[in-house]
N, C-alpha and C positions, 0 to 999 in steps of 0.2 A: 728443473728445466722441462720445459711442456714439449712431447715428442714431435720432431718437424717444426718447430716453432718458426723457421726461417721462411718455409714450405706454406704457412698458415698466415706470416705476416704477407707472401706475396697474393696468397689467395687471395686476401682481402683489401689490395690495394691493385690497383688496373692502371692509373695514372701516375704523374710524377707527382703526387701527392702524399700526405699522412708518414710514415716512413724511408715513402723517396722524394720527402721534402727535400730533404737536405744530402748532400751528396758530394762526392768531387767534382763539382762541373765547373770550377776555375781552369784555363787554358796554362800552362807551363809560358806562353810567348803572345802577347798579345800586340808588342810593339810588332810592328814590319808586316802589318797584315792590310790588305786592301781596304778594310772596314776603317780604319783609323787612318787611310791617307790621304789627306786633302791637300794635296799637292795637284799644279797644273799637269804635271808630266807623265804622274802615275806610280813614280817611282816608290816604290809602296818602303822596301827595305831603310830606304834612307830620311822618309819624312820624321819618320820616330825610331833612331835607334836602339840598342841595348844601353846605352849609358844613358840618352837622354829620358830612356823609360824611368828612370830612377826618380826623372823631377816632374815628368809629362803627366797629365793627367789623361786616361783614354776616355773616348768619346762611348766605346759601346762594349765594355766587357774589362774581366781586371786576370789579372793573372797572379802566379804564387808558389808556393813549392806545397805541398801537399795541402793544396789549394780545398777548402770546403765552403759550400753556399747552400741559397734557398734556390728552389727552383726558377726563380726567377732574376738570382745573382743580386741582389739587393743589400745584405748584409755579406761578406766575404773572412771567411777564416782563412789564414797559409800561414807560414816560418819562414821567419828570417834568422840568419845567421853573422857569426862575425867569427872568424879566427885569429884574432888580432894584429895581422897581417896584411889584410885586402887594405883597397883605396877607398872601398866602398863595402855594402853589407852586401851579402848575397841575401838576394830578395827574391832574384829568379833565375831561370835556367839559361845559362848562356849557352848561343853558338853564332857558327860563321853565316853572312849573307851568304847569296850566289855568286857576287861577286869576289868574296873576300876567300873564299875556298876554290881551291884547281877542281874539284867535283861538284862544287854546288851545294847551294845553304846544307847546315848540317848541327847538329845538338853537340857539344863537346865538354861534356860532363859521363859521369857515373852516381846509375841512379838505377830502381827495379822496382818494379811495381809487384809484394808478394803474394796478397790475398785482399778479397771483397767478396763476399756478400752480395747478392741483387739488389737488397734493399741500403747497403752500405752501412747495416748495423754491424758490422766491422769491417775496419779496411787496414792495410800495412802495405807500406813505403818504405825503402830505404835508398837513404841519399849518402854518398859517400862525398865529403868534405875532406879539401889538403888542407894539413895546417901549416904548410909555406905559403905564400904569397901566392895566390891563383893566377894560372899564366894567361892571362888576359892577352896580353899581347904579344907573348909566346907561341903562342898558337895561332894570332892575326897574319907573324910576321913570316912564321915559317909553311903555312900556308899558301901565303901570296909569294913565296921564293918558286913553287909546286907545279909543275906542267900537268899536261893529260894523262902523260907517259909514268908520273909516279904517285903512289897512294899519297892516301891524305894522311895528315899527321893528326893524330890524333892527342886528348887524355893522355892517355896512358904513355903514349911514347915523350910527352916533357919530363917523365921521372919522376911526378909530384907523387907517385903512390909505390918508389922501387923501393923504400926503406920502411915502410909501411907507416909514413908521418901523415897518418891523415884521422878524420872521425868518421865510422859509422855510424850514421844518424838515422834510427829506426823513427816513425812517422804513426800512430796507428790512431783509430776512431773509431770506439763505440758508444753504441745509442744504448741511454739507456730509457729513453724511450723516444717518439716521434720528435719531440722538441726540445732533446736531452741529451747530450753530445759529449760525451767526455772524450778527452784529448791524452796523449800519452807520448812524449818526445824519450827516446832514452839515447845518449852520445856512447859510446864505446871509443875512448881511445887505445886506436891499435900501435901506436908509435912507440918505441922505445924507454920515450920520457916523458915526461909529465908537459900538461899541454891547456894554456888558458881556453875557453870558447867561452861566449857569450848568444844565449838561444833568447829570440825575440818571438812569440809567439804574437799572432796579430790581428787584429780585426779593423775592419773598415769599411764604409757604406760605397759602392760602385759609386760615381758622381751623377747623379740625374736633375742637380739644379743649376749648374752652370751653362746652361745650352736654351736659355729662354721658356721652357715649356712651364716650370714649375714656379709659383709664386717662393719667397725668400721663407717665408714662414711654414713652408713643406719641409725644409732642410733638417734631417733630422738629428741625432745629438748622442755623444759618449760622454760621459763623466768617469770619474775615478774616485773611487771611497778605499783611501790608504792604500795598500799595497796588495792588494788582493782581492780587489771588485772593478768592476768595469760595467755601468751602467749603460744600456742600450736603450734607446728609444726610436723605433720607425714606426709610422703612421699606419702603414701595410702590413705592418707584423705584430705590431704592440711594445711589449718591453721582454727586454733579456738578459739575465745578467753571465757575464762571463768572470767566473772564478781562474785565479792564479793560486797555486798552491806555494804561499810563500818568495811571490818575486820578488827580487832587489827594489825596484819600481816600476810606479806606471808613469807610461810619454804618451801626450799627447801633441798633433796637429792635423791638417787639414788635408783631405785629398783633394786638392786643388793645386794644380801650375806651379811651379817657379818661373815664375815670366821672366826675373830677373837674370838667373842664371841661363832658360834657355834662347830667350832675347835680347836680353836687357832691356826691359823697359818697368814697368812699378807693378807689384804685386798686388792680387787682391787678396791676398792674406799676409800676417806676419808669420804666419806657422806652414807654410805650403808645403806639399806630401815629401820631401826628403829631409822634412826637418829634422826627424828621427835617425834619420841614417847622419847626419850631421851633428846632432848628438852626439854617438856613440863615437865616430868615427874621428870625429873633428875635437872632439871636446867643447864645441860652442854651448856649452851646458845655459847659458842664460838666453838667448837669442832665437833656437831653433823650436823648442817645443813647449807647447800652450804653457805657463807657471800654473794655469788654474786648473788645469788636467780635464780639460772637455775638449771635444773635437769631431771629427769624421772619420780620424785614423787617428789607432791606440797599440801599443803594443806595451807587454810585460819584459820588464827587463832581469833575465837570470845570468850572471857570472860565474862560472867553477874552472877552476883551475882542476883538471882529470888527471886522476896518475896513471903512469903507463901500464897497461893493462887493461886498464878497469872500466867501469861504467858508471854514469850519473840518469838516476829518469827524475824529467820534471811534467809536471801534472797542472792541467786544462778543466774544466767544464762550464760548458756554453747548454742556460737553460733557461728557460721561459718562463722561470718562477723562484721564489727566493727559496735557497737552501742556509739549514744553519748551521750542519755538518757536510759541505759537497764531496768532500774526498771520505767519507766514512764507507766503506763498502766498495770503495773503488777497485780495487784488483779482483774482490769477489764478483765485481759485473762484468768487468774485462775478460775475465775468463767466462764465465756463462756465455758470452757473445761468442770466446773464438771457441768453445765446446759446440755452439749451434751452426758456425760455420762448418765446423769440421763433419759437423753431421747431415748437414746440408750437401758437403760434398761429398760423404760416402756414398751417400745413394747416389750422385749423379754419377760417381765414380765406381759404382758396385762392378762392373765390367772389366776395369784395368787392372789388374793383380801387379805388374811392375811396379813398384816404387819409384823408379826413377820417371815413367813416364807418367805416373798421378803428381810429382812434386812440375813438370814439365807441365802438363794439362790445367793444371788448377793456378799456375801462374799465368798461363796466356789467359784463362778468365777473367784472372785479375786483372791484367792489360785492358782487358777490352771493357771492362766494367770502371775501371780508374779513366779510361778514355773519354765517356760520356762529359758531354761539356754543355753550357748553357750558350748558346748562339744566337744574336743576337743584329740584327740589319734591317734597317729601314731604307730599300734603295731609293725611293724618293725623296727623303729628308735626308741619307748623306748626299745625294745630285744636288740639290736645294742649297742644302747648308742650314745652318741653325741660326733663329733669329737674335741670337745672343754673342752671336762669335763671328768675325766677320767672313762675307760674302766668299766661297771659293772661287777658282778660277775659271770663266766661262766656260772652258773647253771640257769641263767634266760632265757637259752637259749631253756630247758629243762621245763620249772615252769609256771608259770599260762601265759596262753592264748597263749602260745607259739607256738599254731596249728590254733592262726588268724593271721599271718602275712600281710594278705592279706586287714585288718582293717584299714578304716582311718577313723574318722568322723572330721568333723569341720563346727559343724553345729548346728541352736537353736534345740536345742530338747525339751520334754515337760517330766519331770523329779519326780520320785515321792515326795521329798520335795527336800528344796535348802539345808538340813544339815544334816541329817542323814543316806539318799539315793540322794546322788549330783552328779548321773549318771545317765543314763539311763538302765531301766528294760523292758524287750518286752513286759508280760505281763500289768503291768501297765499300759505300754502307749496305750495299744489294750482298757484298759478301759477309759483312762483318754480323748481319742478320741471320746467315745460319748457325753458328756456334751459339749464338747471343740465345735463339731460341730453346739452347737445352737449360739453360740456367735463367732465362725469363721470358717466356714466348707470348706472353702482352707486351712487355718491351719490344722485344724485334718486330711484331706485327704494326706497333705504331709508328717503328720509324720509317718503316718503307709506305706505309699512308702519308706519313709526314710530307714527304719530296710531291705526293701526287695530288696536295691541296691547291685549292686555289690560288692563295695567295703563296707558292710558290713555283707549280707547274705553271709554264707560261702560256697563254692564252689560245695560241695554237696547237701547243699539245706538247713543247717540249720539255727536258727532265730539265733543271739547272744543275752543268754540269760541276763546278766549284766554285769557289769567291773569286780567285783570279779571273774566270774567262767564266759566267755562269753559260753562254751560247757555245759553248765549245761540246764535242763529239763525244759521249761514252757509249762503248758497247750496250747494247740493250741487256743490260741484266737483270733488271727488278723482276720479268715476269717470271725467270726461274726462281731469282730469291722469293717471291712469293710462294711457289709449289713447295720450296723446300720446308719454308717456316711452318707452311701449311702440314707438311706430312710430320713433321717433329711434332708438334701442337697436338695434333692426332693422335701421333704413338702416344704420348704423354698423356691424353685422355679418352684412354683405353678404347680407339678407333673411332672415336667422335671428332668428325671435322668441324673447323668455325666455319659452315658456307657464309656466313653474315658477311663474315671479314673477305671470304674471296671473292663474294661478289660487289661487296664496294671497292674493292683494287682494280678487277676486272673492266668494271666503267673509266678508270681513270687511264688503264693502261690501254683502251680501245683508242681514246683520243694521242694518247704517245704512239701509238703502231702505224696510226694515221698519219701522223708528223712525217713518222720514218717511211712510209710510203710515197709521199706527198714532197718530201724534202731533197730525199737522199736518194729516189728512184728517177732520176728527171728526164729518164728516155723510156718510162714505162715497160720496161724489159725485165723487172724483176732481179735485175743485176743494181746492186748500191755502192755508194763509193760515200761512209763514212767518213772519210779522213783520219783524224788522228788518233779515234778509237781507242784511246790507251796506252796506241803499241809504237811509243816515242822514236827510236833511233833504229825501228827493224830494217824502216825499208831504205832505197835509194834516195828518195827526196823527201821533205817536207811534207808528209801529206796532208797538212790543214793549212795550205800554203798553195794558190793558182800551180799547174806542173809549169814545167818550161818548156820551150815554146808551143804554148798554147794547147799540149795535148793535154787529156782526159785520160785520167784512172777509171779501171774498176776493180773493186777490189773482191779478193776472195774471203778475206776475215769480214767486211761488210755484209758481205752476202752469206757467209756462213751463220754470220750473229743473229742476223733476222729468217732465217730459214728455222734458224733455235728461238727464235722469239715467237715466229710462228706457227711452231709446237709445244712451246710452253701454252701460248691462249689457246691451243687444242686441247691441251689436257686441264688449264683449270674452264674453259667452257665445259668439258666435258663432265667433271666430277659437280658445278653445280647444276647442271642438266637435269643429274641424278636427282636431284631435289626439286629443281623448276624445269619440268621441260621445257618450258619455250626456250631456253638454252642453246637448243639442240642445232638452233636454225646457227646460232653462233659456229657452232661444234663443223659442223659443214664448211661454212665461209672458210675457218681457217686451215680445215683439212685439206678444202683446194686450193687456199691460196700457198699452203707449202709447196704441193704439188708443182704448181706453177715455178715457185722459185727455183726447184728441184730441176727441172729440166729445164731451164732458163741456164745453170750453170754447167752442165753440158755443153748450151752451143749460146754462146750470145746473140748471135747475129742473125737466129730462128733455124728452125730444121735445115737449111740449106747451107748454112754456112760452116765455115771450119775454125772460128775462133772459138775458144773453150777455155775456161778455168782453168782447165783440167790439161796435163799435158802429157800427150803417151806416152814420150820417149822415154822423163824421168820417173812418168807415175807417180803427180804431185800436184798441188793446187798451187796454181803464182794468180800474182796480179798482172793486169793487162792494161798496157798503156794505148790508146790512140792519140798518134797524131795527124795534126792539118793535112797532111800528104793522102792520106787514105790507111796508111801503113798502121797492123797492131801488132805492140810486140808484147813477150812475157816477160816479165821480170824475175830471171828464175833466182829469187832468194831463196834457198830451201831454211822460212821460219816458221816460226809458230802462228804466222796467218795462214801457212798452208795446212796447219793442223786442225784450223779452228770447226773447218767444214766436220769434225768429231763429234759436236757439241749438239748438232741437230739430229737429234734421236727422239722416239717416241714410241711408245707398242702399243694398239689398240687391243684391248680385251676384249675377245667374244663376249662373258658375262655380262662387260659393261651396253656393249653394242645390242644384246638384247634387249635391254632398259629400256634403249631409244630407238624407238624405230623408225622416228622421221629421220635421223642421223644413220642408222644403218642401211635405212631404201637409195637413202643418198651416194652412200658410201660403195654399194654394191652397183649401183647405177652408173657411175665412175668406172669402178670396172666392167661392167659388162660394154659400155659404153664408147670411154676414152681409152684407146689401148695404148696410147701415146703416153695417159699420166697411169693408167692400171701397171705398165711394165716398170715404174718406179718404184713400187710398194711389193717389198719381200711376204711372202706370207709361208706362214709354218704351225704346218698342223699338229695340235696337240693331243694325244688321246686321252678321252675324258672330259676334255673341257673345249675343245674344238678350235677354230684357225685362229691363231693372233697374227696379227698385222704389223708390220715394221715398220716405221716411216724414216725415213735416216737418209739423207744424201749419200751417203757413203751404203754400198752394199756391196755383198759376193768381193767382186773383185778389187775393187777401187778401194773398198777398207780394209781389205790384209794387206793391197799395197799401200797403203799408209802408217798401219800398224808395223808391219817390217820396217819403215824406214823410222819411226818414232821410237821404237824398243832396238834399234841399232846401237850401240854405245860410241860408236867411230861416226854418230850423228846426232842426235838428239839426248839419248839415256845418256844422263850423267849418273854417277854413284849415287847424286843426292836427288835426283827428280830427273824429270824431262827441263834441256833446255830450250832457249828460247831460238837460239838458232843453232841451227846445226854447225858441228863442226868440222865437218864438210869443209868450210871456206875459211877454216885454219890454213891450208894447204891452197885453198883453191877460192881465192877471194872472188868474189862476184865485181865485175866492172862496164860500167855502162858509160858509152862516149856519146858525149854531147861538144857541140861548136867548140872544138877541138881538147877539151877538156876531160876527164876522166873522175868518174864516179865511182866508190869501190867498198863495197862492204866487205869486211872482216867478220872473224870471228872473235869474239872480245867476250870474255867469262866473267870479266870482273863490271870495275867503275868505268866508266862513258868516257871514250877516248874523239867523239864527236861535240859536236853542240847545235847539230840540227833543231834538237827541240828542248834547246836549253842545257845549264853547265851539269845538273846531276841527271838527267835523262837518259836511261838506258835500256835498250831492250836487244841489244846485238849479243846475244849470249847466257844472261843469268837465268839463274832459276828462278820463276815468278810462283807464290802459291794460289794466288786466282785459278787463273788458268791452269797448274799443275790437279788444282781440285777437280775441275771442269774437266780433264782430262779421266779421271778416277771417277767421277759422278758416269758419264757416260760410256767407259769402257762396262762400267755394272749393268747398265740398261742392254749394253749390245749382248751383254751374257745373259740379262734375264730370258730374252729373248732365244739365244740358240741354245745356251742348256750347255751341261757338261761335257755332251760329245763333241763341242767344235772345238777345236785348238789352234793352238798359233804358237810361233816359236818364241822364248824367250828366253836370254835377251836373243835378238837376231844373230843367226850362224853360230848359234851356241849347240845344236841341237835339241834343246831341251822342249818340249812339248808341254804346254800348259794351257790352263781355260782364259776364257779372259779374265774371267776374274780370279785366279791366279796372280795374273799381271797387273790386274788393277791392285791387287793386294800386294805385289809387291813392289811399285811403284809409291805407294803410299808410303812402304815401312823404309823408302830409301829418302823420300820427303822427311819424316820423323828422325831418322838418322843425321839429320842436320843438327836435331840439338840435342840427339839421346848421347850419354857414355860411351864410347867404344871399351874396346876388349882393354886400352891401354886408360881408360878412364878420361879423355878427352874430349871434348865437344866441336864438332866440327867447324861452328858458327863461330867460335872463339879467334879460329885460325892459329897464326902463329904466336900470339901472345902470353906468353909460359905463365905471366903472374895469373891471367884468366883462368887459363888451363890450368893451376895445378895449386894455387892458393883456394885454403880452401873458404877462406872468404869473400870470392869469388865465381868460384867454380859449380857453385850449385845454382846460382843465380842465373836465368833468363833475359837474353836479350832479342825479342823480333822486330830480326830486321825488315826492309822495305822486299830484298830482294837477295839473292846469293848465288856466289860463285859458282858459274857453270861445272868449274873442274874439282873443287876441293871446299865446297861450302861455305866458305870465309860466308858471313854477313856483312853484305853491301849497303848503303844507303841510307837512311833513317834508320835509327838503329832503337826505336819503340812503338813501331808500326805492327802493335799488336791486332791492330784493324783484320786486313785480310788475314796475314800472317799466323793469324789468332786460330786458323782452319785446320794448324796441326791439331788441336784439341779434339775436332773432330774426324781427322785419319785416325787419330789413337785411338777414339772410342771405335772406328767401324774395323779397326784391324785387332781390337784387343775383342772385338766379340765375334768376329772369325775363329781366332784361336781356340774361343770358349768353346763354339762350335765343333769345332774339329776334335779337341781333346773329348767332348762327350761322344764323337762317332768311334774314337780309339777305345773311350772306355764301358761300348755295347758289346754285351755279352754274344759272343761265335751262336749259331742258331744251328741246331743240331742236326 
């Protein structure tokens, strides 16, 4: 094994190419996605359900259970299963619409993503299978019994896993080389007794000639030679054979419609894509799948009846050339792969000494690396429609996303999970890019370029916000996820930055800042009113929704975000300055135009007036409504909009200030100048290295009282993080009267007892990690800045005296604490489910969730939204090299 080999394959691949040809980027749900709904009304959930997935063909992407492809989703590897029970095979991951669950679509399976590789020359999955009958409509019915008022029923609470009648089905892939795939399925039955399964390993060509573009003789073609060959043939790729190590049989049929069964009208095939699952399930053994074993869709058929206890592994390899022993040497590669991974992640992992929290870190990698998906939209050819299928309905012409024509993507992107969110989101992926940079920082730099192409940024400059709504509202995040990828990247090569890379973001992110200027400032006061930003069910009203009657927002999380956007383009103008001065003149523009913001949110209504963000009595940031009357009022929610104003911070470095001296004349000239924007910026002198400059909305006074009210436990500090709203209005709800009617925010920890912005929408209370990061990113900046002698209490009225970064450190490790061991060996994330907590076939396994219990960390939401979530991996790494720190000043020798 060559030292770093995994280290060596990334050096030498920068694309999704050569080694990251091929990958997990099949989506877990491709049915119920906007991309596949050609329906007049939009209803995306119901054009293509989960059962008619089974016969439907999709128009732009396929899905799977440890789903593998080319980067271009062209040839498609998954599993299928059968436990001789179902109605149907499991081919893919079920869960509830939004409609069909009292919280909102959701995954209702058990499944973990345990390890990958960047290059995915190894990956492991493991999917847990009942071998009762799958409660399909156990879980529809008792669901839809479900108000606001009670959790969701889950998996686990139908009892299909309390006897342990189920299979572990381990998943894993390694390359044994770029276009060398070996497969490895092993079933573990943990049940009692002995137990038939039948594992369908699969392969199949996406469909790209049934939609007019392709001539018939492009269609490309599987054959089958006996029991253990699978000939592939595509035009794009050349030939491949896929080896079975000993299947029962090969089936073939077509990935094309069953018209019959989902319309009834005449098929354009005799073998259409569930002919296989009719097969197996049906027994139609003559009728359903090809007799002459060629097709578009192939699967190998294995049978074992598994005795209780035990385990069966059955053996795969998918390669570009004929072998005439393919399983000779197979476990000898399989382990070299997971030897190179493991050593792959020592180094990344040389910092963490805990076991538990490297078995925790190197899973959420895995999440986020199994996440990558092949995405795939043509928003003018789905508006259109395909000259092969008939005409859609006019009004889509008119209907969602109808003003991006100008969208294509076909590209891996990095995805908040593969089933519940199986698109791409800007803001997530602005988060999911710092983690992603310790373990591939050519990956994460391409994917936040990705969103700022042309052919996907939209023509005036803005990000597309997701598939459902692409003109909808995200917080401006990318210009920090750019600094962050950028300083990871750096450390990683030994304090060499990619300026290349920040200055082609930097051009694209000028045109987005301009949007948000131009869009969201519409009284020129430097006060914005994003709307929905993210933050779903915090406030009083709908905020991506007109207010009632007729007043105007402004919001403080809007204005906080771009005051932090503001300072983000200060600081990467600044560092490539370093390198091109004419920079510098950038470096200015954006140091004044925070300024401006800066005291804009002071007073809105200019030096004379008395409206303000800012409110003295509670010493807190609300939002501020006007209405028609003249009248402005505060909306005292005390949430995490009033936090966000945290987030704009920034230090200027004398060192760096000397570099520039058209940026420093500038900067001094401001002060000596503007004492209206000079009293905004803290400055504190260093000896030795001379005055740093503070930029922060928040200073002296205004941020300890923010800090007190955030690190309060009987308000924001929860055990496990900062919530999202205080609970404060457990006791003392917030209520706002309108045309005789009553508006009333709660305090709510858990699942969304609203439906302001939709059935799983919540931000009245959990704990989010974006923003819990954001909160620890910039508590570290306000300490770079004042040093060890400032302090601040924590938690509040505790009397305890700590630095900030104390507190940043240990808000982090009560973040981590969601899914580390406690003293009692339980996980907090688990909640109250004993077989989770305490089986140990369960209980080492990782699940991140979207968001968590403000009081006791239950995982809420989406429950493998390794995406943001994914960002404990990097509190462990910056609290487990704290530690390191600390323990080497314990063990300096006394000085005499």
């Amino acid at each position: 094994m060559a030292h770093g080999a995994e280290k060596v394959r990334l050096s030498l691949q920068k694309e999704n190419k050569g080694w990251k040809k091929w990958g997990p980027y099949l989506s877990e749900r491709q049915w119920g996605t906007v991309r596949e709904d050609y329906s007049g009304n939009g209803d995306a959930w119901n054009y293509i359900t989960h059962e008619m997935a089974l016969s439907k063909t999709y128009r732009w992407g396929e899905d799977g259970i440890g789903g593998f492809s080319d980067n271009k989703q062209h040839i498609c590897l998954s599993f299928a299963f059968w436990n001789h029970r179902d109605k149907f095979l499991k081919e893919r991951i079920f869960g509830l619409t939004n409609r069909e669950s009292n919280h909102g679509e959701d995954v209702k399976e058990m499944y973990y993503y345990l390890d990958s590789t960047p290059t995915h020359s190894y990956t492991k999955m493991l999917y847990k299978y009942p071998q009762q009958q799958f409660p399909y409509d156990k879980l529809r019915q008792e669901n839809g019994k479900r108000g606001k008022e009670d959790p969701e029923y889950e998996i686990m609470d139908t009892g299909v896993f309390d006897n342990n009648e189920y299979f572990d089905i381990f998943i894993e892939h390694a390359k044994a080389d770029e276009e060398d795939i070996m497969m490895k399925v092993t079933v573990h039955n943990r049940g009692p007794k002995d137990a038939p399964i039948t594992v369908l390993p699969t392969i199949m060509f996406r469909n790209t000639w049934s939609w007019g573009y392709e001539a018939f003789n492009y269609k490309p073609m599987m054959n089958g030679i006996s029991n253990r060959l699978v000939e592939v043939t595509h035009r794009k790729h050349g030939k491949y054979n896929l080896y079975l190590d000993n299947a029962d049989e090969l089936l073939f049929c077509e990935n094309e419609s069953n018209l019959k069964k989902l319309y009834g009208t005449a098929n354009n095939t005799a073998y259409p894509k569930d002919g296989i699952n009719d097969y197996i399930v049906s027994g139609r053994k003559t009728t359903t799948v090809n007799p002459n074993s060629i097709g578009t869709k192939a699967s190998g058929r294995f049978t074992k009846t598994i005795k209780a206890g035990e385990s069966v592994v059955f053996r795969m390899r998918y390669v570009n050339h004929s072998i005439s022993e393919p399983f000779g040497g197979f476990e000898d590669l399989f382990n070299k792969r997971i030897r190179e991974a493991d050593e792959f992640y020592d180094d990344i992992q040389k910092d963490v000494a805990d076991a538990d929290l490297r078995s925790i870190q190197r899973q959420a990698y895995a999440g986020m690396l199994w996440s990558k998906q092949f995405y795939y939209y043509n928003v003018y050819e789905w508006l259109k429609g395909d000259p092969a299928q008939p005409e859609p309905n006019q009004g889509r012409k008119w209907g969602r996303n109808s003003g991006w024509k100008h969208l294509y993507s076909a590209n891996i992107i990095s995805m908040p999970d593969k089933w519940e969110y199986p698109w791409f989101a800007a803001w997530d992926l602005a988060f999911h890019c710092v983690p992603l940079a310790r373990v591939d920082a050519d990956f994460a730099k391409r994917q936040l370029e990705i969103l700022l192409r042309e052919y996907y940024m939209h023509p005036n400059g803005q990000i597309p916000a997701y598939e459902w709504n692409f003109s909808d509202v995200n917080p401006p995040v990318h210009g920090w996820a750019t600094w962050k990828v950028y300083e990871i990247d750096r450390e990683q090569n030994n304090g060499v930055g990619d300026i290349e890379f920040l200055e082609k973001i930097f051009h694209k992110l000028l045109l987005n800042f301009t949007w948000w200027v131009n869009q969201k400032d519409d009284t020129g006061n430097n006060i914005f009113s994003g709307g929905f930003l993210g933050l779903d069910n915090i406030g009083v009203f709908d905020r991506s929704t007109p207010m009632p009657f007729g007043g105007k927002l402004q919001q403080a999380d809007a204005t906080g975000w771009m005051a932090m956007y503001t300072l983000n383009m200060l600081r990467i103008s600044v560092e490539i300055a370093l390198a091109h001065p004419v920079y510098q003149d950038m470096a200015s523009k954006f140091f004044e135009h925070f300024l401006h913001i800066a005291g804009a949110m002071e007073s809105i209504g200019g030096k004379n007036s008395s409206i303000s963000l800012w409110d003295e009595e509670d010493q807190f940031y609300y939002d501020v409504i006007h209405i028609p009357n003249g009248q402005s009022i505060l909306l005292k929610v005390r949430s995490i909009v009033g936090l966000i104003p945290l987030f704009a911070v920034e230090i200027l470095d004398p060192t760096n200030l000397d570099k520039m001296p058209v940026f420093k004349r500038r900067v001094e000239w401001v002060l000596a100048n503007r004492p209206d924007l000079a009293r905004l910026i803290s400055r504190w002198f260093e000896s030795g290295k001379g005055e740093n400059r503070l930029l922060s909305i928040l200073r002296g006074h205004r941020m300890k009282m923010i800090m007190k009210r955030m690190l309060d436990e009987n308000e924001f500090l929860s055990d496990y993080g900062v919530r999202a709203l205080s609970k404060y209005h457990k006791d003392n709800p917030y209520k706002f009267y309108i045309n005789g009617e009553v508006l009333q925010v709660d305090y709510t920890p858990g699942e969304a007892l609203t439906d302001i912005m939709g059935g799983n929408s919540n931000w009245r209370g959990p704990i989010w990690f974006p923003l819990n990061y954001l909160i620890f990113d910039s508590l570290m900046k306000f300490h770079a800045y004042y040093g060890e002698d400032f302090q601040i209490e924590y938690p509040t009225n505790s009397g305890n005296l700590v630095t900030i970064k104390d507190a940043a450190m240990a808000i982090a490790n009560r973040l981590i604490d969601i899914f580390k061991k406690d003293a009692e060996g339980r996980r907090a994330f688990n909640g109250d489910d004993e077989k989770m907590q305490t089986d140990p076939n369960f209980s080492d396994h990782i699940l991140f969730y979207e968001y968590f219990h403000g009081d006791n960390g239950r995982g809420c939401g989406a429950n493998h939204q390794t995406g943001w979530t994914g960002l404990v991996a990097e509190l462990i790494l910056k609290t487990s090299q704290e530690k390191m720190k600390e323990s080497a000043k314990e063990e300096l020798p006394l000085s005499k």
